[in-house]
C-alpha positions, 0 to 999 in steps of 0.5 A: 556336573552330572550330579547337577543334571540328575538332582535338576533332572535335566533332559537332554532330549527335551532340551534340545528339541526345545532348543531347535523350537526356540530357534525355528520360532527365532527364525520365524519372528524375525522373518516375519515381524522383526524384518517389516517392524525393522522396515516400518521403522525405518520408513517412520524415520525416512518420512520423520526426516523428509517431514524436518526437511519441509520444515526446515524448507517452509520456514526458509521460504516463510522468511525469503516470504516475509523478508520480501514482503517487508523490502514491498512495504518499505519500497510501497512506503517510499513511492507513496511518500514521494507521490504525496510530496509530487502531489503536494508539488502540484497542488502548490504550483497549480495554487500559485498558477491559480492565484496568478490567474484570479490577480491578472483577472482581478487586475483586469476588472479593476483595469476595465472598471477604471476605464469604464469609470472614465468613460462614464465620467467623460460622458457625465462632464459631456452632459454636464458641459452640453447641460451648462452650455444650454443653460448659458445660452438659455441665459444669454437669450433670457438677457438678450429678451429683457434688453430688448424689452427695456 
């Protein structure tokens, strides 16, 4: 081995020293640099992490959000259903209430033409009876005049 060392011309001095450098600048670099970049990557992964956390949490929220807007349609659905059938219900009951009322009125004015009808008639047969009982005296008188004359 000591052939080898003379042919390399290796110094053990130089080596050593070089050596002891070596190892102060390891010291160093990792004191300095290897330490905080150890740090840096370490928070990276923390904030990675609380960042797939959030994800993970919005998108559980995102679907509680849409599970209950979808359970708020549906519901919206049914009352908007059921408000148009009640409406429907009303609107039919308030037709029939109303078809009631114009039959009852329609029934009351032909009730009171009818009655007005008669009255009109008993008062044209009155005139007509009162218009013949003059023209029967008127009649008589004329008879009795031309007897008289006779």
């Amino acid at each position: 081995m000591e052939e080898i060392v003379k042919v390399f011309g290796v110094n053990w001095k130089l080596l050593f020293t070089q050596a002891v450098n070596f190892g102060v600048l390891l010291a160093v670099l990792y004191k300095f640099l290897y330490r905080p970049l150890l740090k840096l990557i370490e928070d990276r992964r923390e904030k990675i992490a609380q960042g797939l956390e959030y994800a993970a949490d919005a998108e559980s929220r995102l679907k509680k959000i849409e599970d209950e807007r979808s359970g708020l349609i549906k519901k919206s659905l049914v009352e908007s259903e059921k408000i148009t059938k009640d409406a429907r219900a009303r609107a039919q009951a308030h037709e029939k209430h109303m078809l009631y009322e114009a039959h009852a009125r329609s029934e009351k004015i032909i009730f009171e033409a009818q009655k007005g009808a008669e009255y009109e008639k008993e008062k044209i047969v009155g005139k007509a009876k009162e218009e013949i009982a003059r023209m029967v005296v008127l009649g008589a008188e004329k008879i009795l005049r031309e007897e008289k004359k006779t």
